[in-house]
N, C-alpha and C positions, 0 to 999 in steps of 0.2 A: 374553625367554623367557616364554612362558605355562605356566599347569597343564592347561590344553585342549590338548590336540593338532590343529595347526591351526589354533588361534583366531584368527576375524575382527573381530568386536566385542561387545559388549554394550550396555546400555541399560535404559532406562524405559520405559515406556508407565501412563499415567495410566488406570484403571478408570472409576472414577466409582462413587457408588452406584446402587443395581436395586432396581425394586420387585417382584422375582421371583426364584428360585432360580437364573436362568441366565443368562451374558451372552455376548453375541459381538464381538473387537472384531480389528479388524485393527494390527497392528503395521508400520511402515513403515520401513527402518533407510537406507535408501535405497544399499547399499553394490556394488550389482549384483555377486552374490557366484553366482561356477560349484562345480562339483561337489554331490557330496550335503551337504546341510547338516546338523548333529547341533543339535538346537536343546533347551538346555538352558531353565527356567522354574521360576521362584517368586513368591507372592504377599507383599509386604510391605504391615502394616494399616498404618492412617493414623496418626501419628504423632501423639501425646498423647491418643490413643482406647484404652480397657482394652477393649473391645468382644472378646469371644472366639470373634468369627466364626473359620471353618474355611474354605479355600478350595480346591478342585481343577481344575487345569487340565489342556486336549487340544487342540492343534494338531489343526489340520483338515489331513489329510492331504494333499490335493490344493490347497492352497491358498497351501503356499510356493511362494514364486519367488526371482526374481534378489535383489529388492528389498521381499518383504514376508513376512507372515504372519498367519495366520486363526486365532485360539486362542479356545476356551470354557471361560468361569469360570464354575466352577458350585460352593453353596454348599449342602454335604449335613447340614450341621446347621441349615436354617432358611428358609424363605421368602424370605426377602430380605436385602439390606443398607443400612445408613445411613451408614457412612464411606467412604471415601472412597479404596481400595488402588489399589496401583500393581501392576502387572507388571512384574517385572526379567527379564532375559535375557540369555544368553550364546551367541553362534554358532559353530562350527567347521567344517569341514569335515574330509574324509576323505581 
């Protein structure tokens, strides 16, 4: 039993840090998943960093498929970053 309705997987994807307010990275789960996908997203910071970055992320609408996804982290309190976040995610469908 899941708490998604649906649920297909979830996962990681490693950021990296940016010398700019905004990043783009592709997510690849490789799960070749049909119907519409509800694609849940959180930024978790680097672990043993007190750094009080702020993170907001957007799926690029046209850019999920069977097998990936296009999301932009973007950082509305500050120029940049220096640690080091991950992207978590959760998939469902419908």
């Amino acid at each position: 039993d899941s708490l998604i309705t649906g649920f297909v997987t979830m996962g990681e994807q490693a950021i990296g840090s940016n010398g700019t307010d905004k990043k783009t990275i592709t997510v690849t789960h490789n799960k070749n998943i049909t119907g519409t996908q509800n694609i849940k997203l959180t930024v978790k910071g680097e672990s043993n960093q007190s750094a009080p970055d702020v993170f907001v992320t957007s799926i690029i609408g046209n850019s999920i498929t069977a097998n990936s996804f296009q999301v932009v982290i973007y950082r509305p309190d500050g120029t940049n970053w220096g640690q080091n976040p991950v992207l978590m995610y959760a998939i469902s469908v419908e």
